[in-house]
C-alpha positions as CSV (number, residue, x, y, z in Angstrom):
1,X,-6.4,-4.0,36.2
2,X,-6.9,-0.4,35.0
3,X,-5.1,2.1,32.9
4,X,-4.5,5.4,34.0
5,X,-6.6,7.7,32.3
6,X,-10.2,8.2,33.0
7,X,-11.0,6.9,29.5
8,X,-11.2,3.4,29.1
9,X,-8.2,2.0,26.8
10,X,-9.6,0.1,23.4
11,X,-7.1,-2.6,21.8
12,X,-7.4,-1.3,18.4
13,X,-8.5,-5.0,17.3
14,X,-11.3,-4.4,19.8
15,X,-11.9,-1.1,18.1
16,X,-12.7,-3.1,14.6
17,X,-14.5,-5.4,16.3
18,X,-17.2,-3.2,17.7
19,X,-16.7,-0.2,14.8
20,X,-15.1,-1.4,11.4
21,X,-15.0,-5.0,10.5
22,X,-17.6,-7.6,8.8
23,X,-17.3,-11.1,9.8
24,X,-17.2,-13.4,6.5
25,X,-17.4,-17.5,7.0
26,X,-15.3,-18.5,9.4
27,X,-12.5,-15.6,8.6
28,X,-12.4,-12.5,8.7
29,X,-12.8,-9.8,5.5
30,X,-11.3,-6.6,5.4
31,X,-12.8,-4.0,3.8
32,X,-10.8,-0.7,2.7
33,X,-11.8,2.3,0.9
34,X,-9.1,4.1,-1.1
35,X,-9.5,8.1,-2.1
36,X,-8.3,8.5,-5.7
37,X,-4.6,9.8,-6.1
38,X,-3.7,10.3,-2.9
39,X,-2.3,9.3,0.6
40,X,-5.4,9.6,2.5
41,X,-7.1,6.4,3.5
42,X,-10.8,5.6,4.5
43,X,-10.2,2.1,6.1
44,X,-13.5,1.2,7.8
45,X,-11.9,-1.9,9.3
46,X,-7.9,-3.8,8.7
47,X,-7.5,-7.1,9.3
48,X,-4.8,-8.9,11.5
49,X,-2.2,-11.8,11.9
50,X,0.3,-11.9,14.9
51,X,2.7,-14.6,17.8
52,X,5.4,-15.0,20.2
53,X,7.2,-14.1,23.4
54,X,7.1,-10.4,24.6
55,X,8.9,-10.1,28.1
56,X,12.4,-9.4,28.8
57,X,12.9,-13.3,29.1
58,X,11.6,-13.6,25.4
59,X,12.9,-12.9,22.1
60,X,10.5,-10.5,21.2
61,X,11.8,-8.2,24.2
62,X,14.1,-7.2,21.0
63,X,11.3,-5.6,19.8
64,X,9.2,-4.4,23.1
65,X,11.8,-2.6,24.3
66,X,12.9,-0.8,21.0
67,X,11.8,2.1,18.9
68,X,13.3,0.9,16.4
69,X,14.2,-2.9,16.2
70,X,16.3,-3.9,13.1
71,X,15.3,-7.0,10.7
72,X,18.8,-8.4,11.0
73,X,18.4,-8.6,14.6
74,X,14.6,-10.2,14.3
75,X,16.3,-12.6,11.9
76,X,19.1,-13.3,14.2
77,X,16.5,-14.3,16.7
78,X,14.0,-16.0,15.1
79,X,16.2,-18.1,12.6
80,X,16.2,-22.0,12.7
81,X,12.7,-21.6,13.6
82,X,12.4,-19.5,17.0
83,X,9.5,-18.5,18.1
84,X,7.4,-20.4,15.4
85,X,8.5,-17.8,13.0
86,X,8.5,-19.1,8.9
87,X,12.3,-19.1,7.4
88,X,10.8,-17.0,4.7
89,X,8.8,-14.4,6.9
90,X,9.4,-11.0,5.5
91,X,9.6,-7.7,8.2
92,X,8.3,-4.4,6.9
93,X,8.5,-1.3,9.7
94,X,5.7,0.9,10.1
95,X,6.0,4.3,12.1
96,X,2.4,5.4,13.8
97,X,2.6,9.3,14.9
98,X,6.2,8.2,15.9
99,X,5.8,4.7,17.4
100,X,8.0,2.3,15.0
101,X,7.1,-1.5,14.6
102,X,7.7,-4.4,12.9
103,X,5.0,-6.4,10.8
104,X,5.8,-9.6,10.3
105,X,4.0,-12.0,7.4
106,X,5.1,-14.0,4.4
107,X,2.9,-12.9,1.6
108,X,3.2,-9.0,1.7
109,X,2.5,-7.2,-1.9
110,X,1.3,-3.8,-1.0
111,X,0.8,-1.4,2.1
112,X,-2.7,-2.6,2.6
113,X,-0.9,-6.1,3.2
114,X,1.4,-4.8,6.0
115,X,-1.6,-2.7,7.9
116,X,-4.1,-6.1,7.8
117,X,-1.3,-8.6,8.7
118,X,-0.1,-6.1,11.2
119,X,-4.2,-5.6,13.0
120,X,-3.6,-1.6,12.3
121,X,-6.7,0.3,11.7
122,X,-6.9,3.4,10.5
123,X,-9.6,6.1,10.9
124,X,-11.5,8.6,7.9
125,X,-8.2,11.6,8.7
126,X,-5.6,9.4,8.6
127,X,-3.1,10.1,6.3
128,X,-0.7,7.2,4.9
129,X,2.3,6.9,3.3
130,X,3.1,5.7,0.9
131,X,-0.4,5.2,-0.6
132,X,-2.1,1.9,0.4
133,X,-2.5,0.3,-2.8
134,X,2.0,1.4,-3.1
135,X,3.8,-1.9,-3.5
136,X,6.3,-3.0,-0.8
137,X,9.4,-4.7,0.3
138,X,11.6,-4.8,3.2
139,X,12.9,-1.3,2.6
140,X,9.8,0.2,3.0
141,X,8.4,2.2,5.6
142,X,5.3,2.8,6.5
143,X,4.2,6.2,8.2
144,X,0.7,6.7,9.5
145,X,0.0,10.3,11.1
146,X,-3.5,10.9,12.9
147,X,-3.7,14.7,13.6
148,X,-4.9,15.4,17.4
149,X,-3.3,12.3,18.5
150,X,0.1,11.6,21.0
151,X,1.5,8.3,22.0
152,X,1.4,7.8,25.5
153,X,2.9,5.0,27.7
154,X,1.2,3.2,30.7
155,X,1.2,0.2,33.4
156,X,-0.7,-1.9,34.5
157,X,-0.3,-5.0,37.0
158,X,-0.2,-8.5,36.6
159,X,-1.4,-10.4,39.4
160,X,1.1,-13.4,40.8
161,X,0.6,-16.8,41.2
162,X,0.4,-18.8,44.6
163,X,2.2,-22.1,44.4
164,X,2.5,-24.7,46.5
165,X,5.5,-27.6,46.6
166,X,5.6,-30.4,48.5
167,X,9.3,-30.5,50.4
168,X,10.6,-33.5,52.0
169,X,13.2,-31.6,54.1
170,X,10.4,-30.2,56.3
171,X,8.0,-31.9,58.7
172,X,4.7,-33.0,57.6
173,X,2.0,-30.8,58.0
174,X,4.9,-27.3,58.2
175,X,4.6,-24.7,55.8
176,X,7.2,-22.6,54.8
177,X,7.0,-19.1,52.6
178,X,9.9,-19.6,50.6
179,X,9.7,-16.7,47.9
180,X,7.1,-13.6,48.4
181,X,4.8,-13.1,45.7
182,X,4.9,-9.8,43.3
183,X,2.9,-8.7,40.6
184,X,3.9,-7.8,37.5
185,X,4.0,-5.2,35.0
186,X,2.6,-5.0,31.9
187,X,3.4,-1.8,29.4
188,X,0.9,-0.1,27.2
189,X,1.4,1.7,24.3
190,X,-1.7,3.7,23.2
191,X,-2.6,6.8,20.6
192,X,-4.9,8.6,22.6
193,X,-7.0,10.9,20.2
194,X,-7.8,14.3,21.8
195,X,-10.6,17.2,20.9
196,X,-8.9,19.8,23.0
197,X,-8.3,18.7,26.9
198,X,-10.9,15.9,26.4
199,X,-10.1,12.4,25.2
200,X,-11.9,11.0,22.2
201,X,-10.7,7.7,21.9
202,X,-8.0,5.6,23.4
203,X,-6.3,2.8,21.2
204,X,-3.8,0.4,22.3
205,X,-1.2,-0.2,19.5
206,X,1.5,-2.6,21.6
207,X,1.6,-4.3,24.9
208,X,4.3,-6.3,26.6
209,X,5.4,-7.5,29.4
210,X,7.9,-5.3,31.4
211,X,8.7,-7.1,34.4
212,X,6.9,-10.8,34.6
213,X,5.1,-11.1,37.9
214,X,7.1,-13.3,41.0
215,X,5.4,-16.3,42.4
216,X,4.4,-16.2,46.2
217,X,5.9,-19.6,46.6
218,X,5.1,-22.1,49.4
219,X,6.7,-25.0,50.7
220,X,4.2,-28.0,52.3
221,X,6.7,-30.3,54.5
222,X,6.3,-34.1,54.0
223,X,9.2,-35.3,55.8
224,X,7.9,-38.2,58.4
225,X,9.7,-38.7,61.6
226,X,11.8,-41.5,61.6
227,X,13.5,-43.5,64.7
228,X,16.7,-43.8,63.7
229,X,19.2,-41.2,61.7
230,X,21.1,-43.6,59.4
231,X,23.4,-42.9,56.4
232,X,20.3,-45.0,54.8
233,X,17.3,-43.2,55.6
234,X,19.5,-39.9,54.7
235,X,20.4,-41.4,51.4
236,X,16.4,-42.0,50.5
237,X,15.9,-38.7,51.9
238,X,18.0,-37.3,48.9
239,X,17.0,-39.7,46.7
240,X,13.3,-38.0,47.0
241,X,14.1,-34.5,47.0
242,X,16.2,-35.4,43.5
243,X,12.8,-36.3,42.1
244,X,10.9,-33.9,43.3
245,X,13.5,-31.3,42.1
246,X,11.6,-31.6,38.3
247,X,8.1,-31.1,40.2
248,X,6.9,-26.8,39.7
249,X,4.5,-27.6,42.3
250,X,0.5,-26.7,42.6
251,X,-0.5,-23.2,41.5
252,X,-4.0,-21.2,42.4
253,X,-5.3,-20.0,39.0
254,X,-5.8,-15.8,39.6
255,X,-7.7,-15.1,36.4
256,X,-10.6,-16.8,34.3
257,X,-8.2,-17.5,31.4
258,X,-6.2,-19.5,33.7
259,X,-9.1,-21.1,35.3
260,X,-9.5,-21.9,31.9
261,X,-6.2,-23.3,31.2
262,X,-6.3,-25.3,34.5
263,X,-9.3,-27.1,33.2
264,X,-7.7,-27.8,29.1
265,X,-4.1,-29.0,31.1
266,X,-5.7,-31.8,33.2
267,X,-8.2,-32.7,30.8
268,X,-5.1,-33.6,28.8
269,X,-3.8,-35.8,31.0
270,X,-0.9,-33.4,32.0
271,X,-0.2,-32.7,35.9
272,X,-0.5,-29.9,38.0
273,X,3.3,-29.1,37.7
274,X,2.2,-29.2,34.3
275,X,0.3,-26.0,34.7
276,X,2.8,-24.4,36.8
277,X,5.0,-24.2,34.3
278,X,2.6,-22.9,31.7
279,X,1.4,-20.3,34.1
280,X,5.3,-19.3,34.3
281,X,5.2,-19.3,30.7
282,X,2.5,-17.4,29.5
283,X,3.4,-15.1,32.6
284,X,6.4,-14.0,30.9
285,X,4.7,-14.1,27.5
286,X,1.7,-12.1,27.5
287,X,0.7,-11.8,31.5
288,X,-2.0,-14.2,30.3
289,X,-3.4,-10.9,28.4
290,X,-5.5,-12.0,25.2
291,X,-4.8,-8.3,23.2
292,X,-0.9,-8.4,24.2
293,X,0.5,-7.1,21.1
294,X,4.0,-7.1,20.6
295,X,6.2,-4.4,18.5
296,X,7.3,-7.4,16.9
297,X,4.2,-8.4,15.6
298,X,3.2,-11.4,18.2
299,X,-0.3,-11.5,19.5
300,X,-2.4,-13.1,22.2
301,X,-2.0,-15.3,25.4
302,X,0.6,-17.8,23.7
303,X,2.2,-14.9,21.8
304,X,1.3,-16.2,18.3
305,X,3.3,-15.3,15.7
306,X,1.8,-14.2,13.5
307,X,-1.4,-14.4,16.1
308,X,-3.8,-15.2,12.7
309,X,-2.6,-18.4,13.3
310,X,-4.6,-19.2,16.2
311,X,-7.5,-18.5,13.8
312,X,-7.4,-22.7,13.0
313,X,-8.7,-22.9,16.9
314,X,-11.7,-20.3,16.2
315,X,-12.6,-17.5,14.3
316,X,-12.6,-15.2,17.4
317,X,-9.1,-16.0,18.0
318,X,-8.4,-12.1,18.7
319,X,-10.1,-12.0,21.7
320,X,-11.4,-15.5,23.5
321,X,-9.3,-16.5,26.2
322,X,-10.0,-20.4,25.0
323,X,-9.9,-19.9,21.9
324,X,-6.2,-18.8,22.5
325,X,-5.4,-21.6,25.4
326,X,-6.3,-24.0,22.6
327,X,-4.4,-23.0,20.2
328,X,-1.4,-22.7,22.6
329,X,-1.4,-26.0,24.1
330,X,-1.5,-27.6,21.1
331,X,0.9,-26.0,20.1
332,X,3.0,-26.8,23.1
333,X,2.1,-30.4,22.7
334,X,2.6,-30.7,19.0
335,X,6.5,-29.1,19.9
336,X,7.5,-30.0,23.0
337,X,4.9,-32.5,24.2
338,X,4.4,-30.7,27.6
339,X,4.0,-27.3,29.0
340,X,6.9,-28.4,31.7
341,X,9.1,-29.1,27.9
342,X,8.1,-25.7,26.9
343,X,9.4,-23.9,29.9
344,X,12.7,-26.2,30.1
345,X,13.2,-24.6,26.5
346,X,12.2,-21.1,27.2
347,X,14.7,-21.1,29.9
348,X,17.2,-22.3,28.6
349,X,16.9,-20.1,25.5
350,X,14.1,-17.2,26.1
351,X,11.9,-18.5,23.3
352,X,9.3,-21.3,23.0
């Protein structure tokens, strides 16, 4: 999957990785350089904390699909718990060259605070306001303004799934294409930094899902001929197709992440409709995207919110596929108990 412009997009946690940050223990430091009396900020490297849904099945849609996302409406959303989020998590809006989001975190105190919790980095020209050592609360907003630099908007695909079901109303050894598969869409939000007509650098600020990719879906018949057609062997006819009714089926991992995932789900003991349904989740989440970065401040594979929570599973939690997976099914486990619990939820209430 590739962006559309001939310079290769950086997630701007990337970008600290490989330009601003110092690793310390088994966390991660931030290091920030202030310029006396003034708005402008030298920040060789911001630290981060992100979580949760992003597609339009998923509560953070709120904020994907908004410019401007209130905190009462995050609060509606997220109260009695949704989405993992803390009943005393605090949402301060910061506005980059006209791109608004929402920072989410419990122990704000000043705009430093918001930009670390919230994996924003900012370069030498950057100008901030208010000042980073200002003091916030709700009411604040935060406007960051890099000079050169627009906000522009592309997609990229996510690839679908091919799963399998076993179907007792066809014949054994029939297949049947029951739903064509269809990718998905995945939107980027990047500041693309310009010297003229030539791009310097390309940072991605948010990613969400736009349209969750369909599942080519297959049906493998395992009905077996039978001599006569009585009201009993039509009765345990039904009786199996109830049960199987639960079963998602067997899907082909498409990516490493959930080659990954494949391997952590069975290892668990869980089944193959097991993984089905987390593919479906995580589909809809994050397209299975480790620097999916929502407006609303969720981060990562499972959408972590805030994503430095996944940080308990491994230091590298920004950016390792596992290190994500791991923190996601247990996760899933610890709440619901199975990925095939998870999904039943987000259905039924387009959070997990």
């Amino acid at each position: 999957m590739s962006g559309r412009h001939g310079q290769p997009t950086v997630p701007l946690i990337k970008k600290m990785q490989r330009k601003h940050w110092t690793a310390l223990g088994a966390g991660v430091a931030a290091i920030v350089l202030l310029t006396t009396g003034g708005v402008f900020a030298t920040a060789h490297y911001l630290n981060s904390s992100t979580n949760h849904g992003i597609t339009s099945y998923s509560i953070n849609d709120l904020a994907s699909n908004s410019q401007d996302v209130s905190r009462s409406t995050l609060r509606a959303a997220l109260k009695n718990g949704e989405g993992d989020a803390s009943a005393d998590s605090r949402y301060v809006k910061v506005v980059i060259n006209g791109q608004s989001r929402m920072v989410v975190g419990t122990h704000f105190t000043t705009v430093k605070s918001v930009l670390e919790t919230g994996n924003i980095t900012l370069e030498d020209t950057d100008r901030v306001s208010p000042s980073l050592n200002t003091k916030v609360t709700e009411s604040t907003t935060i406007t960051i303004t890099r000079a050169n630099s627009t906000i522009e908007t592309v997609e990229q695909s996510i690839p679908y799934n091919t799963v399998e079901v076993n179907d007792d109303s066809l014949a054994a050894g029939t297949k049947k294409v029951v739903t064509e598969g269809k990718d998905g869409v995945v939107e980027q939000t990047n500041l693309v930094t310009k010297n003229g007509s030539d791009t310097i650098t390309t940072a991605t600020i948010a990613e969400h899902v736009k349209t969750a990719p369909v599942n080519k879906e297959i049906h493998i018949g395992t009905k077996k001929a039978t001599a006569s057609s009585s009201g009993g062997s039509s009765s345990s006819s039904s009786s199996a197709s109830s049960s199987s009714s639960a079963n998602l089926g067997t899907t082909v991992p498409v990516s490493e992440a959930q080659s990954i995932a494949h391997e952590m789900v069975i290892a668990r003991g869980w089944s193959e409709s097991d993984f089905t349904a987390l593919v479906n989740l995580w589909n809809r989440e994050s397209g299975w995207r480790t620097n999916a970065a929502n407006p609303s401040g969720a981060y990562g594979i499972p959408q972590a919110l805030p994503g430095s929570k996944m940080a308990s599973a491994g230091s590298d939690w920004q950016t390792s596929a596992k290190t994500q997976i791991t923190w996601g099914l247990q996760y899933i486990a610890g709440r619901y108990g199975t990925p095939s619990a998870a999904w039943a939820h987000s259905q039924s209430y387009n959070w997990y």
